[in-house]
Backbone of each chain as ProteinMPNN parsed JSONL, in Angstrom:
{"seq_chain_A": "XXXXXXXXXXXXXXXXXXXXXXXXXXXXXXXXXXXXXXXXXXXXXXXXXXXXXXXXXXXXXXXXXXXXXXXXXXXXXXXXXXXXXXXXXXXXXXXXXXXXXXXXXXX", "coords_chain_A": {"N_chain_A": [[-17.402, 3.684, -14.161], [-15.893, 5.627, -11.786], [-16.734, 9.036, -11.072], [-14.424, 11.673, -11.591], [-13.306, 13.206, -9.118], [-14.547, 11.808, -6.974], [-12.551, 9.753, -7.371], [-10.196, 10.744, -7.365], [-10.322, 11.726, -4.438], [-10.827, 9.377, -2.762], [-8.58, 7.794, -4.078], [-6.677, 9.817, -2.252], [-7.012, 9.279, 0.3], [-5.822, 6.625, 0.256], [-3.482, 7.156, -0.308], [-1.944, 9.487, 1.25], [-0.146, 9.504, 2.986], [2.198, 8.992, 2.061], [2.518, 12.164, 0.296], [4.026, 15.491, 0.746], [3.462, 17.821, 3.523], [2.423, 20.329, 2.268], [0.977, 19.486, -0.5], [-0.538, 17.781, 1.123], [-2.164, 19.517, 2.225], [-3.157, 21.618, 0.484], [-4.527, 19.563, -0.848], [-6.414, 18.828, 0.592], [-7.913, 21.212, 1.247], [-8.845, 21.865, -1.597], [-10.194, 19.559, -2.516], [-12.047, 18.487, 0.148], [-12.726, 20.441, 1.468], [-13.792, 22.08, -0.61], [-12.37, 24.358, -1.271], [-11.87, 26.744, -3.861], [-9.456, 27.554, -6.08], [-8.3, 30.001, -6.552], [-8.667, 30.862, -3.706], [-7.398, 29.407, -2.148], [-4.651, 29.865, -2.912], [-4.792, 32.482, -2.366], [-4.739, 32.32, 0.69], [-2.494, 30.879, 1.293], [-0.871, 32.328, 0.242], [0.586, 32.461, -2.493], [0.693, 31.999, -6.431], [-2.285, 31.448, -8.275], [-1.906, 30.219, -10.109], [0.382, 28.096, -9.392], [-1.24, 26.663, -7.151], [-2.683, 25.462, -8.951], [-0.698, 24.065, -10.646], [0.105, 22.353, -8.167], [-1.557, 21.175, -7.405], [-2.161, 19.613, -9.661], [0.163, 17.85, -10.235], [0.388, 16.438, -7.818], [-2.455, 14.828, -8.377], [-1.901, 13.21, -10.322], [0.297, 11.667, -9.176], [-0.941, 10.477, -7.567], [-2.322, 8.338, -9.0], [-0.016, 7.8, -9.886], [1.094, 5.935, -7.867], [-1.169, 4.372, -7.41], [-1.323, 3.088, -9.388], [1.387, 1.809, -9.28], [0.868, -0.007, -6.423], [-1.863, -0.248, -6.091], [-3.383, -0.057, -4.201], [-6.359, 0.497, -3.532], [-8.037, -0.362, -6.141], [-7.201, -2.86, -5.084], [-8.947, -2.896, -2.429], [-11.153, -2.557, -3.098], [-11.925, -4.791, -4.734], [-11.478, -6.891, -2.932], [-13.572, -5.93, -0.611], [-15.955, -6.555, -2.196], [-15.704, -9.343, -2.134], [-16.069, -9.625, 0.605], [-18.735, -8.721, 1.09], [-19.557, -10.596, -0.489], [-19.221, -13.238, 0.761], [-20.148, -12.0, 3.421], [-22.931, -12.447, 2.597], [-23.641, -15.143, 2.219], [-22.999, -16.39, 4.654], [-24.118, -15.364, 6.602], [-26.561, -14.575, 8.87], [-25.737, -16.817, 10.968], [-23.453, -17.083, 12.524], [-22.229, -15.344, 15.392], [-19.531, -14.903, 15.961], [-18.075, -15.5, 13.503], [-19.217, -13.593, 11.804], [-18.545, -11.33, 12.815], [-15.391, -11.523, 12.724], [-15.794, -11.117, 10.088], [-16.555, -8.694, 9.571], [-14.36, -7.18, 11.294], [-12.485, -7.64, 8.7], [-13.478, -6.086, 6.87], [-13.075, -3.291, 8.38], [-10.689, -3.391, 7.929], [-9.3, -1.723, 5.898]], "CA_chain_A": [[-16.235, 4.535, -13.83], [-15.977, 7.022, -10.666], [-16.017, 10.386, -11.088], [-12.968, 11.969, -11.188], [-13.214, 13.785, -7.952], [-14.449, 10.875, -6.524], [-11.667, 8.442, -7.421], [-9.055, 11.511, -6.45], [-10.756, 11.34, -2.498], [-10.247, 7.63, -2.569], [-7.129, 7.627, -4.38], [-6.132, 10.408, -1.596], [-7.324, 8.398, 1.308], [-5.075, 5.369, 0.893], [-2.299, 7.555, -0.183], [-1.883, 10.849, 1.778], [1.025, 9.446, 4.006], [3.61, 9.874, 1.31], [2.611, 13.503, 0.421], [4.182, 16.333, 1.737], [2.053, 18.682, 4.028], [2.04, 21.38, 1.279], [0.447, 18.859, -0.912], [-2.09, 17.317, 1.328], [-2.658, 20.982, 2.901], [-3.965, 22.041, -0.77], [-5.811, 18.935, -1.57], [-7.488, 18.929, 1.595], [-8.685, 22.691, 0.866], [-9.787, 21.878, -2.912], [-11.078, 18.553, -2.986], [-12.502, 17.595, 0.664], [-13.298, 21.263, 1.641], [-14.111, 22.862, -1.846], [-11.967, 25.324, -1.492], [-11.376, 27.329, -5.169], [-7.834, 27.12, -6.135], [-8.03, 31.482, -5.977], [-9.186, 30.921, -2.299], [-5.927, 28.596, -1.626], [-3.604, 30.998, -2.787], [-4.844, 34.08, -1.125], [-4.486, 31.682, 1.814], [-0.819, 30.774, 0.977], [0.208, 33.855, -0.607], [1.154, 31.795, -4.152], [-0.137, 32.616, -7.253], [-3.453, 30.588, -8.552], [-1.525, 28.592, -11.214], [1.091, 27.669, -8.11], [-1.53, 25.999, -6.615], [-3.352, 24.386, -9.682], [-0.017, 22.975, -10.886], [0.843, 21.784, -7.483], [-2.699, 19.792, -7.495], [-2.085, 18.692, -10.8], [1.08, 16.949, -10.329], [-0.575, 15.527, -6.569], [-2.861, 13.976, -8.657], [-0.768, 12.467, -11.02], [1.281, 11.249, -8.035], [-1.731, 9.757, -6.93], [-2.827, 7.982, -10.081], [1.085, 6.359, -10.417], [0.923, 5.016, -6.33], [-2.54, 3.206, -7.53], [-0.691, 2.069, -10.961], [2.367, 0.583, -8.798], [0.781, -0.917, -5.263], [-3.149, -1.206, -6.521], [-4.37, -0.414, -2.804], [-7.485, 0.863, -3.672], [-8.39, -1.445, -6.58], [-7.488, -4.075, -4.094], [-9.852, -2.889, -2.153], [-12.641, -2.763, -3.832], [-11.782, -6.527, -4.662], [-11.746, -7.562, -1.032], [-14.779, -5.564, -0.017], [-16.78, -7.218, -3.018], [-15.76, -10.665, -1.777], [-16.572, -9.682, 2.154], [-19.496, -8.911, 0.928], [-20.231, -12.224, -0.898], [-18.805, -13.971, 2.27], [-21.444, -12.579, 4.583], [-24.263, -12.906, 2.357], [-23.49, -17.074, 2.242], [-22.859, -17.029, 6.003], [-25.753, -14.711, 6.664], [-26.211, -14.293, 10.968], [-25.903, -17.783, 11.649], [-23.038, -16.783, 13.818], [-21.964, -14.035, 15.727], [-18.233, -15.12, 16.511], [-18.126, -15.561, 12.326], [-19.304, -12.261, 11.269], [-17.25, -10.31, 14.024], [-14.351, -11.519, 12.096], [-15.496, -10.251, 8.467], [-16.606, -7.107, 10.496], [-12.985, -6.145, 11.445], [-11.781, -7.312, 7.731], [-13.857, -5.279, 6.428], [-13.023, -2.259, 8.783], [-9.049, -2.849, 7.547], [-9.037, -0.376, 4.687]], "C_chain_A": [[-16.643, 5.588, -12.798], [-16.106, 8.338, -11.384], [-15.312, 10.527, -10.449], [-12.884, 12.499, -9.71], [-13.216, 12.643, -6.682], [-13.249, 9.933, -5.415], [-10.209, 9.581, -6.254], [-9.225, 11.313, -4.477], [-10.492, 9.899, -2.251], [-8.615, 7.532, -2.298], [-6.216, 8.336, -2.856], [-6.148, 9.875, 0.088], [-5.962, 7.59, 1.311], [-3.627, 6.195, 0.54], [-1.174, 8.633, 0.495], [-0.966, 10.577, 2.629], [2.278, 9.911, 2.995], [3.573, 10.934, 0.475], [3.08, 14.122, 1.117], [3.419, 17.351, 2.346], [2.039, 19.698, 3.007], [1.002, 20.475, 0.204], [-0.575, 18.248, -0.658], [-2.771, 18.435, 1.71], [-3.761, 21.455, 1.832], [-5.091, 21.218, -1.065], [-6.743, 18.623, -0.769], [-8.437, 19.703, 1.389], [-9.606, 22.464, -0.733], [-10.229, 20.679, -2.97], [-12.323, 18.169, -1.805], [-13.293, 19.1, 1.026], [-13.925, 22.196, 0.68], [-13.836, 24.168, -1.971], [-11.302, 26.021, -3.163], [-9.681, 27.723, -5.173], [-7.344, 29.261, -5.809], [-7.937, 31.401, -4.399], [-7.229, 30.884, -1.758], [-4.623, 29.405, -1.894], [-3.725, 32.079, -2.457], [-4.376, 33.346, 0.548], [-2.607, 31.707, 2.001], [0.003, 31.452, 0.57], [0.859, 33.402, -1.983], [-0.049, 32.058, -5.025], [-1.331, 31.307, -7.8], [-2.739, 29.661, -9.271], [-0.347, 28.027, -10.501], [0.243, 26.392, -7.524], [-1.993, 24.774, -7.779], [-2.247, 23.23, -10.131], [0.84, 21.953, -9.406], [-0.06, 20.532, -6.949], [-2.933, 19.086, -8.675], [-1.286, 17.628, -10.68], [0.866, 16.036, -8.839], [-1.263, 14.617, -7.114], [-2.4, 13.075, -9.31], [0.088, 11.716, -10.062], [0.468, 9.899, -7.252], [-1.683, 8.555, -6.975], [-1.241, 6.704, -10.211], [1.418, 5.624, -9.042], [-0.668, 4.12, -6.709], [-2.166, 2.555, -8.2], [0.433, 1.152, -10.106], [1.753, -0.213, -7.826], [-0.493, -0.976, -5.458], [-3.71, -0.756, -4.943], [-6.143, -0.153, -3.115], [-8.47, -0.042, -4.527], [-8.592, -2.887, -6.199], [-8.456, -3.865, -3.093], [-11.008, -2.997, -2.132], [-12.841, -4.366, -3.958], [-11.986, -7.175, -3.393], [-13.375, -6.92, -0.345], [-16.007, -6.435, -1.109], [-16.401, -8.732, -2.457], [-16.346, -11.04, -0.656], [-17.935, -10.049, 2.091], [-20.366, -10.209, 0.961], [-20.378, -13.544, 0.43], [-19.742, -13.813, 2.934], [-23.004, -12.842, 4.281], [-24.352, -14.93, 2.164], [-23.354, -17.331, 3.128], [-24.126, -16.273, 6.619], [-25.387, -14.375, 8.427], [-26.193, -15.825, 11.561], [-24.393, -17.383, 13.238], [-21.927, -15.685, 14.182], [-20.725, -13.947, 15.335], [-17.51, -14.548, 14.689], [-18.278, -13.88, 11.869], [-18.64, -11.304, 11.99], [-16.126, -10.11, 13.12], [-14.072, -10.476, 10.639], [-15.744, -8.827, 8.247], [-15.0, -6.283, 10.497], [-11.689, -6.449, 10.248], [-12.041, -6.195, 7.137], [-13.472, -3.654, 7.036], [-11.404, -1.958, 8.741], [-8.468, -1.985, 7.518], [-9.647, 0.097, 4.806]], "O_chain_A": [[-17.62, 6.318, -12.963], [-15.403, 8.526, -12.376], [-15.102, 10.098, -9.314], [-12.038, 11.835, -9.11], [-12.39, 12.515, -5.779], [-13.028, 9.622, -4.245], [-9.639, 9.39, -5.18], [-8.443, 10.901, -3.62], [-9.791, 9.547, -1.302], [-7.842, 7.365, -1.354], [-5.303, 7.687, -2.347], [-5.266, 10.165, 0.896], [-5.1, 7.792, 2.167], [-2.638, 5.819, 1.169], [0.046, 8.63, 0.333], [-0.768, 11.573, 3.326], [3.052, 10.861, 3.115], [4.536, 10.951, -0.291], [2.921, 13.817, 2.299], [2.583, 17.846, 1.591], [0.839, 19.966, 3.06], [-0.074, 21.071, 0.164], [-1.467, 17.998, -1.469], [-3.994, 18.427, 1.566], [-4.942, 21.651, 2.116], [-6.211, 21.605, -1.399], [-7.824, 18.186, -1.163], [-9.61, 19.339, 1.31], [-10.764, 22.836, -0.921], [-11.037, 20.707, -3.898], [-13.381, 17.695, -2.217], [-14.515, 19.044, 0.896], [-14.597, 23.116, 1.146], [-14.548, 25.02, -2.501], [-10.175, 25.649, -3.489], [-8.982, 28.115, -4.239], [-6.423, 29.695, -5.118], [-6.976, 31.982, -3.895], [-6.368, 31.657, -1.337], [-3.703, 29.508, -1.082], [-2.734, 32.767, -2.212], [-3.727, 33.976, 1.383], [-1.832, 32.394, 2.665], [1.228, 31.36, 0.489], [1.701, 34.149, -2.481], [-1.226, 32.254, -4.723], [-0.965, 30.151, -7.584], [-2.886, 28.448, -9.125], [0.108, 27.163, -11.251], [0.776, 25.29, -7.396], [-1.785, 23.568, -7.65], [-2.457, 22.017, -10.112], [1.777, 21.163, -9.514], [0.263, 19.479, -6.4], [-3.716, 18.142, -8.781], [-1.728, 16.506, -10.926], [1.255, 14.868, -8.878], [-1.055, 13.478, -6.695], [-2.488, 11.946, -8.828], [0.717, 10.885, -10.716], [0.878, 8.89, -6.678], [-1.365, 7.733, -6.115], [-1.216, 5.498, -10.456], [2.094, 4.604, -9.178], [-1.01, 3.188, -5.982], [-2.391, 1.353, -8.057], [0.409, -0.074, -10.212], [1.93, -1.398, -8.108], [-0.817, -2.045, -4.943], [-4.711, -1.4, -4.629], [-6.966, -0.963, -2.688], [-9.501, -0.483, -4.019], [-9.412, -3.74, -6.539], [-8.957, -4.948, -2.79], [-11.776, -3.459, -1.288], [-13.719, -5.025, -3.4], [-12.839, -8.027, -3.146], [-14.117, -7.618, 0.347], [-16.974, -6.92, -0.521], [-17.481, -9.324, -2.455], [-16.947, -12.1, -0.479], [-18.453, -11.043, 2.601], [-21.224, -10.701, 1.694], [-21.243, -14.342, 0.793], [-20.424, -14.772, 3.294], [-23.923, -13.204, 5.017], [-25.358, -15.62, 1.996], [-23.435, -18.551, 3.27], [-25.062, -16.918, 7.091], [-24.335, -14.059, 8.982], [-26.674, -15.975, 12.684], [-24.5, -17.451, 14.462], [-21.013, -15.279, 13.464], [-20.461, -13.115, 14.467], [-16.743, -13.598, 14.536], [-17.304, -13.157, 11.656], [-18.167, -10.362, 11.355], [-15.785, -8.999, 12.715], [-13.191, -9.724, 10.221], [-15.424, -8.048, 7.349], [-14.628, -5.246, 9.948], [-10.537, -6.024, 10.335], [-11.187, -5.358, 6.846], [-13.561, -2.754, 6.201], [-10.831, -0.96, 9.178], [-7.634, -1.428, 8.232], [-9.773, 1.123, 4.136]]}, "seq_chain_B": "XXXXXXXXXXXXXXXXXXXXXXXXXXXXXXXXXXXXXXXXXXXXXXXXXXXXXXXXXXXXXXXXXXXXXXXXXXXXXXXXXXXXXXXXXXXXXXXXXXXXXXXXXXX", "coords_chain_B": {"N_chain_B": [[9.805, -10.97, 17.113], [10.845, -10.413, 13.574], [13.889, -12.293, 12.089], [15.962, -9.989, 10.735], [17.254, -9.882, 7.866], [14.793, -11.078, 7.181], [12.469, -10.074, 7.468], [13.325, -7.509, 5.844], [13.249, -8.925, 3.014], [10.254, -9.257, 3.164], [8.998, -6.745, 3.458], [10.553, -6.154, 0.875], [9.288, -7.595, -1.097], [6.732, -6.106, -0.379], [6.831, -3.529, -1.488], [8.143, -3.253, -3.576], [7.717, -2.069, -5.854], [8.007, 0.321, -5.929], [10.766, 1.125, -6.124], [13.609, 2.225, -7.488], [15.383, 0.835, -10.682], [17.566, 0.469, -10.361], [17.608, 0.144, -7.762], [16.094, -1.54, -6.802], [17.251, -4.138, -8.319], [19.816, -4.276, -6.838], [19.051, -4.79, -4.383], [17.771, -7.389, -4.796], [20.0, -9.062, -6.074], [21.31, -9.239, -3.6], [19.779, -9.565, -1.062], [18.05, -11.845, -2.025], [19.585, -13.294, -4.298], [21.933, -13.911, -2.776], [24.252, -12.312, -3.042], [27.574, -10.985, -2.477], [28.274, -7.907, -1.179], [30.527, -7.407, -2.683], [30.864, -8.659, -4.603], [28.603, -7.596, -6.071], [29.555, -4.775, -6.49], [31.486, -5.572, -8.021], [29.987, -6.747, -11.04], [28.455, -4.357, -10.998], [30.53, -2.572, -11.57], [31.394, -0.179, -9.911], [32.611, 1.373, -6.237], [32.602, -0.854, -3.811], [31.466, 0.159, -1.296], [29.764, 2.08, -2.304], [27.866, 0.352, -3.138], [27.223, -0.636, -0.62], [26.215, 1.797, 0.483], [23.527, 2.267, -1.479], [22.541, 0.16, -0.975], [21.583, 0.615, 1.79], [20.617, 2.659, 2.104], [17.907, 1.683, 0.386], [16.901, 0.031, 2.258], [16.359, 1.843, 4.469], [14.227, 3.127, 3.278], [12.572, 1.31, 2.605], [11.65, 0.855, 5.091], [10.37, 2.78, 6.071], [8.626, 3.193, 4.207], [7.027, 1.438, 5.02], [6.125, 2.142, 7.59], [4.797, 4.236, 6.905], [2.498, 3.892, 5.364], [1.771, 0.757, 6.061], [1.978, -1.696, 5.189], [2.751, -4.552, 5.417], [2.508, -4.939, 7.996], [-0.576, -5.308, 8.159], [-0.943, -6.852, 6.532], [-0.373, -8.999, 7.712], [-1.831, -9.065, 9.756], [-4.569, -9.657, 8.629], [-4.022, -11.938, 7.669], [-3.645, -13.23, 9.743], [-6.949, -12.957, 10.706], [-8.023, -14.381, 8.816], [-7.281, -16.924, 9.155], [-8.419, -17.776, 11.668], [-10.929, -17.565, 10.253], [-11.154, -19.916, 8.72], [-10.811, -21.238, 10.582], [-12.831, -21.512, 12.136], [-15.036, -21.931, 10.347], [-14.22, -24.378, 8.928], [-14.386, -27.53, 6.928], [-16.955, -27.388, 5.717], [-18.359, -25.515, 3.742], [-17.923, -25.152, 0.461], [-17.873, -23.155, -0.95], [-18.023, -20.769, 0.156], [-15.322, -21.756, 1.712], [-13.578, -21.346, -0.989], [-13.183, -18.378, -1.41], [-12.37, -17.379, 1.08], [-9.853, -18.022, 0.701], [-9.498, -16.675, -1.641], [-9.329, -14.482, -0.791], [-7.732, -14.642, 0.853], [-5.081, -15.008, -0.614], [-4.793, -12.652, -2.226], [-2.791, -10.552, -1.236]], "CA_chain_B": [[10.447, -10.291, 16.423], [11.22, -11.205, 12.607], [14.998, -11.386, 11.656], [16.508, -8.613, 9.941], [16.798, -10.6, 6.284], [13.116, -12.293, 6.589], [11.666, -8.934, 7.613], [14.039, -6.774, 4.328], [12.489, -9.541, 2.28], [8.782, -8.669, 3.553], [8.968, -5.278, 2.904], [10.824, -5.582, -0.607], [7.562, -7.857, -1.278], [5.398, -5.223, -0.537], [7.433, -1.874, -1.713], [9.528, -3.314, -4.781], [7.151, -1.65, -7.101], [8.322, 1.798, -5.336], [11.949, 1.713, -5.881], [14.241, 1.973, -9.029], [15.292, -0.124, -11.09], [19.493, -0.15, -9.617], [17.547, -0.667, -6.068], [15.887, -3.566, -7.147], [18.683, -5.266, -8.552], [20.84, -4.65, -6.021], [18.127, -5.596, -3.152], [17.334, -9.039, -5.487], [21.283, -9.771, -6.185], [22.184, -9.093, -1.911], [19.136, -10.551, -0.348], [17.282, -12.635, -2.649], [20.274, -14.308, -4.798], [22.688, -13.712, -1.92], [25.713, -12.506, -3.915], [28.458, -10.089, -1.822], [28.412, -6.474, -1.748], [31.696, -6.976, -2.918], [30.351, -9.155, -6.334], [27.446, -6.808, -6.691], [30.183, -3.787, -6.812], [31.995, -6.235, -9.254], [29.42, -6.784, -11.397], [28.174, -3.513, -11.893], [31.536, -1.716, -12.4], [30.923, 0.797, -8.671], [33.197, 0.64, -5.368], [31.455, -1.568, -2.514], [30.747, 1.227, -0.383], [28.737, 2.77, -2.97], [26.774, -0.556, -2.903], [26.971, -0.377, 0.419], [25.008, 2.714, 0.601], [22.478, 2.026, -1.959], [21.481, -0.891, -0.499], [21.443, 1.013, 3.496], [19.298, 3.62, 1.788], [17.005, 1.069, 0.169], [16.173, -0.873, 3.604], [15.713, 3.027, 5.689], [12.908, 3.701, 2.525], [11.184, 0.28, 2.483], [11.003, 0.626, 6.741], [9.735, 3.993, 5.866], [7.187, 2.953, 2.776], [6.088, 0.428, 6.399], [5.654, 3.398, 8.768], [3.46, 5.342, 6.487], [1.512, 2.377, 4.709], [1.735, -0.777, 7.055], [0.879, -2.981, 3.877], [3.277, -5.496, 5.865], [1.61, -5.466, 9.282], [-1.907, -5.115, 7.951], [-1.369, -8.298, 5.692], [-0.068, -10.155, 8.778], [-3.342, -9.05, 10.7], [-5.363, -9.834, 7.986], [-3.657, -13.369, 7.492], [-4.283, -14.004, 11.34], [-8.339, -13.232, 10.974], [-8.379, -15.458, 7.743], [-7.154, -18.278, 9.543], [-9.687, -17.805, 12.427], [-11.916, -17.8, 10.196], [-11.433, -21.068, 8.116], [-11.137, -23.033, 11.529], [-14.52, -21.38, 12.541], [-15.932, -22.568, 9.282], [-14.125, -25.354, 8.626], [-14.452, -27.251, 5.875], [-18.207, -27.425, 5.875], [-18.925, -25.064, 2.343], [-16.684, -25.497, -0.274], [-17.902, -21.822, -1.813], [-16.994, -20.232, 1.353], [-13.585, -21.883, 1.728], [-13.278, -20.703, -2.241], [-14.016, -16.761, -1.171], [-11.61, -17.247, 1.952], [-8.762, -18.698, -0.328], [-9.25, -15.956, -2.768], [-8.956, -13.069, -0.229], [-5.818, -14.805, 1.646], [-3.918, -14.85, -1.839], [-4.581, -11.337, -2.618], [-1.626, -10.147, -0.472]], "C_chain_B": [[11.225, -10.865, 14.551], [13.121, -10.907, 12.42], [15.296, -10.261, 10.843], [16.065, -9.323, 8.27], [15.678, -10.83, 5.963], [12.54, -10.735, 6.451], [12.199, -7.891, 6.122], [12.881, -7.574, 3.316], [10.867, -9.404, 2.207], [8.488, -7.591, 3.029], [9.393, -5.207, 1.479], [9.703, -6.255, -1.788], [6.668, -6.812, -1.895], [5.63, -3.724, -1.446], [7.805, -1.908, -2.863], [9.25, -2.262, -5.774], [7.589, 0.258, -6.802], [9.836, 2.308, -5.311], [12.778, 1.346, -7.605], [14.606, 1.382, -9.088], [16.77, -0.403, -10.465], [19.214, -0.51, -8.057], [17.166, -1.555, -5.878], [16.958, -4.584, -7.246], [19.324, -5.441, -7.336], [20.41, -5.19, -4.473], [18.056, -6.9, -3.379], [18.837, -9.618, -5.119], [21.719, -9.919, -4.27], [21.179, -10.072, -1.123], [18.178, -11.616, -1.092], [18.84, -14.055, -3.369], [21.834, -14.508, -3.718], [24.339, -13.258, -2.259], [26.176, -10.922, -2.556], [28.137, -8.808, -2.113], [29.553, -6.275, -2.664], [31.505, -7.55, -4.865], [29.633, -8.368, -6.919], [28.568, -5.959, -7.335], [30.921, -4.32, -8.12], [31.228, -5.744, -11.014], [28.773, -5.181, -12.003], [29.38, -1.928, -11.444], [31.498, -0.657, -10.877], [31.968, 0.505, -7.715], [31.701, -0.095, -4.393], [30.668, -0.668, -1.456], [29.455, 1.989, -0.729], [27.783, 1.701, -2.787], [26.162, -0.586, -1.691], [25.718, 0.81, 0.809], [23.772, 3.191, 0.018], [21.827, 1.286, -0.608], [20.889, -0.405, 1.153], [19.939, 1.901, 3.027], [18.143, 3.187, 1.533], [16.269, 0.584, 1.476], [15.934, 0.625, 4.385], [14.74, 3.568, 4.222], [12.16, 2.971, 2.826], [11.175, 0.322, 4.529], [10.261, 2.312, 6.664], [8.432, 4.073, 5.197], [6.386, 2.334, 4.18], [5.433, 1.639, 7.486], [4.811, 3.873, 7.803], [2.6, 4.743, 5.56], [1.017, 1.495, 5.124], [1.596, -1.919, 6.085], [1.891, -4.377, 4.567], [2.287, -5.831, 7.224], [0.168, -5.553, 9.039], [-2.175, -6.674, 7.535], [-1.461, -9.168, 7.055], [-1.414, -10.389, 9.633], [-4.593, -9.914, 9.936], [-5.585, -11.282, 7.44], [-4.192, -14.262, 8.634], [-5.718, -14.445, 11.722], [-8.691, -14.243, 9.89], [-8.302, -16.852, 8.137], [-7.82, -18.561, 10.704], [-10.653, -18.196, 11.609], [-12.002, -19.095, 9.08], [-11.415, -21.923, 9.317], [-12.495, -22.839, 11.902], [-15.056, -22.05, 11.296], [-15.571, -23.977, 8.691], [-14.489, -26.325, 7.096], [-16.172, -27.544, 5.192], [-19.028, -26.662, 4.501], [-17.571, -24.499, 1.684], [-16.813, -24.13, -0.799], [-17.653, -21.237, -0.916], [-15.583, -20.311, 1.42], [-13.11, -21.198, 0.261], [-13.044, -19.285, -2.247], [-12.547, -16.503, 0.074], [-10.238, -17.406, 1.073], [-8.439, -17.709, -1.225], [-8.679, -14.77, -2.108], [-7.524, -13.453, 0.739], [-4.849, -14.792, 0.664], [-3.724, -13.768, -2.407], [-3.139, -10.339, -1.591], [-0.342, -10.618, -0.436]], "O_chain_B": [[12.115, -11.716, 14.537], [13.652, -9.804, 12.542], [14.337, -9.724, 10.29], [14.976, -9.288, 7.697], [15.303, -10.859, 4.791], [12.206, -10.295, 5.351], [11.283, -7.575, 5.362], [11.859, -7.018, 2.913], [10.321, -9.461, 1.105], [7.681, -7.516, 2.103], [8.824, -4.388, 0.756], [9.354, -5.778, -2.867], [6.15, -6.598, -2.991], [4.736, -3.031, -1.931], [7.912, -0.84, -3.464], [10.107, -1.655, -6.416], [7.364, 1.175, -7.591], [10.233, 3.356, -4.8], [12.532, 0.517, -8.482], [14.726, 0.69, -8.077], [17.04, -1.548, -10.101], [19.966, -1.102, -7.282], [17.531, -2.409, -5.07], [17.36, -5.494, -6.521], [19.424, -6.539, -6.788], [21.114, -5.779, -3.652], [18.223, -7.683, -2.445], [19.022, -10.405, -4.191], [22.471, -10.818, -3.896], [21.556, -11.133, -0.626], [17.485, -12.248, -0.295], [18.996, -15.226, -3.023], [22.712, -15.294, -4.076], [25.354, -13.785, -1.803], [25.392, -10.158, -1.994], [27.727, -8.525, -3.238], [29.67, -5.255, -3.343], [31.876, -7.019, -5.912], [29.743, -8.213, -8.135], [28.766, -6.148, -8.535], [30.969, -3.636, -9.142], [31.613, -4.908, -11.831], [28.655, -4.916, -13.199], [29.106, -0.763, -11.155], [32.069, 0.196, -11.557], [32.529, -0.56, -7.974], [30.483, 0.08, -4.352], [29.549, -0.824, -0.968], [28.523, 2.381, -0.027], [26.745, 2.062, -2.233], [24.943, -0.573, -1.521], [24.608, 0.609, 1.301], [23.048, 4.069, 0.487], [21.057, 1.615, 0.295], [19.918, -0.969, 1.658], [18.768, 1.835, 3.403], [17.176, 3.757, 2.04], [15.067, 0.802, 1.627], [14.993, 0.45, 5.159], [14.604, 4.79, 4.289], [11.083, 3.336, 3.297], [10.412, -0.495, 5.044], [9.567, 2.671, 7.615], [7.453, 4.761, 5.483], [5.237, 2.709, 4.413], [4.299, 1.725, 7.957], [3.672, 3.803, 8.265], [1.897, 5.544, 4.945], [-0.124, 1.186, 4.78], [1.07, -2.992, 6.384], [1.588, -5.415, 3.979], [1.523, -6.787, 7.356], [-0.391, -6.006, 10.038], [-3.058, -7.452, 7.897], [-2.422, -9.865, 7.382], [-1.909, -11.438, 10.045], [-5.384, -10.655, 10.52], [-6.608, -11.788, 6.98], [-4.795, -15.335, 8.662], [-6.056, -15.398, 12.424], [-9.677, -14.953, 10.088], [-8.981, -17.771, 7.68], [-7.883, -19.774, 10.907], [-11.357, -19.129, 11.994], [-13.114, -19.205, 8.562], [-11.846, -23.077, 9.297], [-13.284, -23.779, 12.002], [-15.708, -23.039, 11.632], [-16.397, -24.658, 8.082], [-14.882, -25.65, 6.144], [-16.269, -27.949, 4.034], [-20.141, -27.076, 4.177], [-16.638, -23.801, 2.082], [-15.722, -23.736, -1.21], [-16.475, -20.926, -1.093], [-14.778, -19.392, 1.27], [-12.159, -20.426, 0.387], [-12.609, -18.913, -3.337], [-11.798, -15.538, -0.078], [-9.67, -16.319, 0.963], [-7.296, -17.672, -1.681], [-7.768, -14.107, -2.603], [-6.619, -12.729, 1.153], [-3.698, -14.561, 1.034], [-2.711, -13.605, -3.087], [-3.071, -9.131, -1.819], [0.486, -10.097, 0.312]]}, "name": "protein", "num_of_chains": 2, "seq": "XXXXXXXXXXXXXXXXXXXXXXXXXXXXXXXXXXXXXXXXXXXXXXXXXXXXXXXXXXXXXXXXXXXXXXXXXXXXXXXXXXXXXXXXXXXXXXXXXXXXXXXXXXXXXXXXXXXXXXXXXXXXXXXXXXXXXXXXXXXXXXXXXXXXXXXXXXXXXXXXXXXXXXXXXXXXXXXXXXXXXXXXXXXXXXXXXXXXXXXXXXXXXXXXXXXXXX"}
């Protein structure tokens, strides 16, 4: 299992288009920059538990976009297969691995 | 350019899991089982217009879920290098083609 923080940066990766900028603004500041949730509201002028419940329910938001469309879990699945793929094709040829090169650079 | 219907159908593919349960239906019953706006409205007791504007709203979300996701154009890309890469490999290792097969059905 990830740690939680982890999985949240993942999770926030494939999903951060359908957040609104107040939402990725915050989780930018506390998860990618380690900004303290006091910090973020002296920043924003809202009170500390403003921000915590507004990265609580972000994550949660996250967590039910992975439960309905799976991108991330599918990912992992596809990168574990790429994998397997180029260790059975190995460097025999360039043209070949190019390809599983720019699957792999999808997601 | 895909038609209008094939392309709705693409997207409600990829999105369905993102919309409620009266936009489903009424996406399934209009473009999937092809019944009238005017049967749908029947059917569930509403005027047509109102169906009407579900269903408008549904197709400007799922071209919206596409703009800030792509999980439609990505697959298509991703379909295009898969099939490069079974003619490059051909059918020459059956655990290869098995690995290719698995990651073109994940989508």
């Amino acid at each position: 299992m990830l740690d939680k923080t982890m999985r949240i940066n993942y999770l926030f990766d494939f999903y951060q288009s359908l957040l609104t900028p107040k939402q990725k603004n915050y989780m930018f500041l506390y998860y990618l920059d380690d900004y303290s949730l006091g910090e973020i509201a002296e920043q924003y002028e809202v009170s500390r538990q403003a921000v915590y419940d507004n990265i609580k329910r972000t994550e949660a938001m996250l967590e039910e976009y992975e439960e309905k469309l799976g991108l991330f879990s599918k990912s992992q699945e596809r990168d574990q297969l790429l994998k397997e793929l180029k260790k059975l094709i190995g460097d025999n040829s360039e043209e070949i691995s190019a390809i599983i090169d720019r699957l792999d650079k999808m997601e």
